[in-house]
N, C-alpha and C positions, 0 to 999 in steps of 0.2 A: 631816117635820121634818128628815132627814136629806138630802133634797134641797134643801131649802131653805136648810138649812147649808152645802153643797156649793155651791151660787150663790150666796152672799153670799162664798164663800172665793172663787170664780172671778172675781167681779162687783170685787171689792179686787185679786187679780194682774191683772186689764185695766187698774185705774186706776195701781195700780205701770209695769206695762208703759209706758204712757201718757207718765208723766211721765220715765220713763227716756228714750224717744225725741224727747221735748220736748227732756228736756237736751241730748242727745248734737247735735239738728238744732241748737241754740244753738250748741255750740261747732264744728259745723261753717260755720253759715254765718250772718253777723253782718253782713249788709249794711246794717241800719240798727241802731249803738251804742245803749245807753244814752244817753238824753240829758244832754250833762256830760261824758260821760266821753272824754276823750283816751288815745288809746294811744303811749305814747312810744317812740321811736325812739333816745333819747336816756338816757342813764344821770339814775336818777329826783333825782339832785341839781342836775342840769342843767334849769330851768323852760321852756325855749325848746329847742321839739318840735318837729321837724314833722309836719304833719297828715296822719294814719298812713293807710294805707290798708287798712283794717281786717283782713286775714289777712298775718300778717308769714310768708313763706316760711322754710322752713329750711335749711340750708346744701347739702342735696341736692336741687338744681334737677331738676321734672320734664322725663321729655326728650320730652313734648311742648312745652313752651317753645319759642315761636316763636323762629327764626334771626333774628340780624339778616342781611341779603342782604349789606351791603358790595362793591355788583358794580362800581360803581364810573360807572355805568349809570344811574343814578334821572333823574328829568326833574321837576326841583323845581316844575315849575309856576309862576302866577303869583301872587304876591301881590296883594294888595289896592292901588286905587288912592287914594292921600291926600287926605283929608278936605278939602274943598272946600266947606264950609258946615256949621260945627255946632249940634247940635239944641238947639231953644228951648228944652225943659223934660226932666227925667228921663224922663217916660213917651213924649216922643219919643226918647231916647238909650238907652229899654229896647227900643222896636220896632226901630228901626234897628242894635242889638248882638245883638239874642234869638236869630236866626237864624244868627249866626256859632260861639253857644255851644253844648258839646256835653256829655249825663254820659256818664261810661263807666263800665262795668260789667267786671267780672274774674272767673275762675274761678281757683281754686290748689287746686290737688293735691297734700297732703302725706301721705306712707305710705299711700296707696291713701284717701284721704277728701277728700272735693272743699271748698271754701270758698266764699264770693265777696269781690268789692268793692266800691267804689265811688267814683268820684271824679270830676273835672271835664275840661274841656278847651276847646280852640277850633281852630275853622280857621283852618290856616296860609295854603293853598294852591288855585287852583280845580280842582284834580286831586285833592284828597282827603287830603293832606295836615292831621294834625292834630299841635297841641302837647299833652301834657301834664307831668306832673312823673312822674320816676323812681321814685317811691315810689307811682303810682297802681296802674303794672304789672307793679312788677317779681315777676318770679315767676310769671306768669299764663302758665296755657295757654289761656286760650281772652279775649279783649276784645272787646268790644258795647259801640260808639257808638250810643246814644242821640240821635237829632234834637232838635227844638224840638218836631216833630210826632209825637212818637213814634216814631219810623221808627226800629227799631234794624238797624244792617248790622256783620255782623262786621269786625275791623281787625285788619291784620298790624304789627308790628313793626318798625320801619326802620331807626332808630339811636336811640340812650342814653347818656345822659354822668350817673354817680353823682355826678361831680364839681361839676357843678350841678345834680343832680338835673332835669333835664330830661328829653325823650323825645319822638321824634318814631313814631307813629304814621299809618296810612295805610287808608281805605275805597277800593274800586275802582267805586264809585259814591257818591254824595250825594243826600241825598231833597233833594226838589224844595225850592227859595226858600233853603236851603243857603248860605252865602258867607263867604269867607275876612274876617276882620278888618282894619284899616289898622293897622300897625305906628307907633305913634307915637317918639320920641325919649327915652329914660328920663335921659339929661344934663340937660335940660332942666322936668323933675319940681321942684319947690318946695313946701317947708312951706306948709301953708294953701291947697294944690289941692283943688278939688273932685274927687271917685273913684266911684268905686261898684267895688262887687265881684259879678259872676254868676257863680254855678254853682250844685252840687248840693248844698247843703247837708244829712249826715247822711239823703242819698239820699231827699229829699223832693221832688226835682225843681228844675226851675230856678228860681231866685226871684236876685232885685236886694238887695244892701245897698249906703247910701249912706250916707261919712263923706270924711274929708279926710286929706291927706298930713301924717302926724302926723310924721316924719323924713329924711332922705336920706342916703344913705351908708353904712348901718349895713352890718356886717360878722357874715354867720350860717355855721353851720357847714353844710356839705353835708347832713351826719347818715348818709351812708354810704361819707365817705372821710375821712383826717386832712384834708381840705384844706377853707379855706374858701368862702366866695362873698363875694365885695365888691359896694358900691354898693345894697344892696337898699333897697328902699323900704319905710318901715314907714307903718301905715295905721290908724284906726279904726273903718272900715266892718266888721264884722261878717264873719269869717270862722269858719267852723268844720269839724269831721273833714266830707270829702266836697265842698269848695272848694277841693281840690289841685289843680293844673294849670288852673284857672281863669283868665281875665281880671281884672286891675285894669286900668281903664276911665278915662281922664280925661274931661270934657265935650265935646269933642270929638270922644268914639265911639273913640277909638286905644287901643290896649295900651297901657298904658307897664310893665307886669309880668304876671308867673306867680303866684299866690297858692299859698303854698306851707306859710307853719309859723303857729303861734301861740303867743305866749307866758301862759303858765296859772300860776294862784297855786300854790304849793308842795301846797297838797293835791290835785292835775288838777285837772280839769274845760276847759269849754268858754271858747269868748272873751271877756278881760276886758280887749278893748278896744285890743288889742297885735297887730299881725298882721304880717306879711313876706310881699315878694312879692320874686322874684328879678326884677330890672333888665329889660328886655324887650331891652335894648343890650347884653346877653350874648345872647340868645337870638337876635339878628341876627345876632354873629359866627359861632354854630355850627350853627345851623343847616345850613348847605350841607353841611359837612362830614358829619354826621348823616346827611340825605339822602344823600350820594353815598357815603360811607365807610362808615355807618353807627356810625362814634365820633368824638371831635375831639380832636386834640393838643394837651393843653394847657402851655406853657410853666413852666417852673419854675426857681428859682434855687437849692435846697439848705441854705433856710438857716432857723431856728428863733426865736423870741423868747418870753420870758416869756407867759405869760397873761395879766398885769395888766402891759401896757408900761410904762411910766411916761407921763405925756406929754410932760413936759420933764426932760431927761439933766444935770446940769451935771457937762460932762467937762472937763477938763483946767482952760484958761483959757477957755471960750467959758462965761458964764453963761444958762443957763438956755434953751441949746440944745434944740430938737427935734427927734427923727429917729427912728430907726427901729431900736433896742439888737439885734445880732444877738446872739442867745445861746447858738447850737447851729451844727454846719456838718457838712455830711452831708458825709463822708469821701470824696474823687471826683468830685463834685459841680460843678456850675459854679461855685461861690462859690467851694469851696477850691482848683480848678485855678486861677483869677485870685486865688489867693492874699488873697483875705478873711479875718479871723481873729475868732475868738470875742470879744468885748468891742467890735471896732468900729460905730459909731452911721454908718449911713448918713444925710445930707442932701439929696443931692441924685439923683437921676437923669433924664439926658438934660436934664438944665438944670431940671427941674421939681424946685420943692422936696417933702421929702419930710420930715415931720412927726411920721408914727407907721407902727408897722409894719402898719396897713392902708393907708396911705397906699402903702407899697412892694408889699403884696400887689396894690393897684388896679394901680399898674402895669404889674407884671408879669406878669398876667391878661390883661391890655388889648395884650400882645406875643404875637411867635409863635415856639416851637423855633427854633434856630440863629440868632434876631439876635442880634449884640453890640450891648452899648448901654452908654454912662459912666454911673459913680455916682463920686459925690464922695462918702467916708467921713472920721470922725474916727477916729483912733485916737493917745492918750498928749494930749490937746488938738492934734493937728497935722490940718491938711487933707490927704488922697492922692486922686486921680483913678484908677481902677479899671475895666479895662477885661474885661467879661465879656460872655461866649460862651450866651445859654440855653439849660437842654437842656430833653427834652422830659420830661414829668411821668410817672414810674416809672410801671408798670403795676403794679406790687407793691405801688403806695400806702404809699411810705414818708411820715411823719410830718414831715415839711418842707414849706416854701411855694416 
């Protein structure tokens, strides 16, 4: 009897035991979510997340965290050459793209306990060269690209910009049938395009969704700097956690974006139908810089506006003026050295009208450190031409555009 008491008390500490390390390997490594559940990045009032990369690191980066090189040295390789005939039907524009697309997998190391990831990507380049978004790797010691064929090859690190949450990654081989994508034109993207979105979704491997360009131009936040991202394309193709760094695909097999956030009803969950993809015409500007530099400088003017712009100002005597309400002006800054002042409504710059203040953020994104360039401002209802110098965007991520 009393052995037998004895193994039923031992037979209940195995299945205690059991479920202790059930839990603990949960919270260490969460490669594939709950289905539904979004992890935000984003303060839980804000419904537009980006799509997490499931172990968020902690502010003490392990130091095996790959270097970025910056040697100044990289050999960008060759890009893809432009689409020259596009495919009849989706199941020809998934054979013809499947091979370009990659998952990638993370390992994070916080206080001595390992994690993983998982997220998306594509090839850049016929050197190995791959895109993904800053949020797939940041943090990771150790990345595994995933092929089309299973073929996983470990990947270094190259260059990284929070700022658009991008990231350029690099294998020193490619399994076989392997090939970089055709970078399409993202200016060129209109309402009512056909799309599709591939990657990993919720690390189930690769699969196709297909919907249309539900907006253009929309303006998202990075989610790891005060700065935001202009121009992005919003989408209804089915995006969800593990479609970060992905392709958006127009019929013509081209990028025309990075599938990056989605926006989720106030209670989380997964996609309802609302999705962002960063411009792929950002991701042509920085690239090289990434590659060779391993960051990119981005331009900035020092200056602030409300959260809810308005969209039309009536200042002075001009009724029902549009522009761009400065409402902050970082002290030093290129704004305040060219003497801009709080209350003036930018209209114009470089002769291009200027409407809202993503309107002047597109701009000045789309410039580089040290050009001057004119802005026509209102300030008391008077017109002034305004001549400024841009600097280059703080490294201390101050809270200006």
């Amino acid at each position: 009897m009393e052995k037998q008491r004895f193994s039923s008390w031992r037979m209940m500490a195995g299945i205690v035991m059991i479920l202790l390390l059930t839990s603990l390997a949960c919270n260490l490594s969460v490669d594939v979510p709950d289905l539904g559940q979004v992890i935000p990045t984003q303060p839980s009032s804000d419904p537009t997340r980006p799509i997490p990369r499931i172990n968020t690191p902690s502010a003490d980066q392990p130091e095996s965290t790959p270097a970025i090189p910056g040697t100044g040295q990289q050999n960008p390789g060759e890009l893809a050459e432009p689409v020259s005939e596009a495919p009849a039907n989706l199941e020809e524009l998934y054979t013809q793209t499947n091979q370009g697309v990659v998952s990638i997998l993370t390992q994070v190391t916080q206080g001595g306990m390992s994690g993983g990831g998982a997220g998306s990507g594509f090839v850049l380049t016929d050197n190995g060269y791959i895109v993904t978004n800053h949020h797939v790797i940041e943090g990771a010691s150790m990345i595994i690209v995933r092929f089309y064929n299973n073929a996983d090859i470990e990947a270094e690190l190259v260059g990284d910009d929070p700022n658009s949450d991008l990231a350029i990654i690099r294998v020193d081989r490619m399994a076989e049938g392997a090939h970089p994508l055709p970078l399409g034109d993202s200016s060129q993207t209109r309402v009512g395009d056909s799309v599709v979105a591939i990657g990993n979704p919720f690390s189930l491997g690769t699969s196709m969704s297909a919907g249309i360009v539900s907006a253009v131009g929309r303006t998202i936040p990075s989610g790891f700097t005060p700065y935001n991202i202009p121009q992005a394309i919003q989408t209804d193709a089915a995006i969800n956690p593990g479609n970060s760094g992905g392709p958006l695909i127009n019929m013509r097999g081209e990028v025309i974006g990075i599938n990056a956030q989605i926006r989720t009803g106030s209670d989380g969950g997964g996609n309802v139908g609302i999705g962002f993809a960063i411009p792929v015409n950002i991701l042509k500007q920085i690239y090289p810089s990434l590659i060779d530099q391993g960051f990119y400088a981005w331009s900035y003017l020092g200056v602030g506006s409300p959260a809810e712009n308005p969209l039309s100002l009536n200042t002075g005597d001009v009724e029902g003026q549009r522009g761009a309400l400065i409402a902050t002006i970082e002290p030093g800054g290129p704004a305040d050295q060219a003497g801009i002042q709080e209350g003036d409504v930018v209209i114009q710059a470089e002769g291009e009208g200027i409407n809202s203040f993503d309107d002047l953020l597109t701009f000045i994104a789309f410039h580089r450190p040290g050009e001057a360039i004119r802005l026509v401002i209102l300030r008391n209802g008077e017109q002034q031409e305004v001549s400024v110098t841009l600097g280059e965007r703080p490294r201390e991520l101050l809270p200006s555009q």
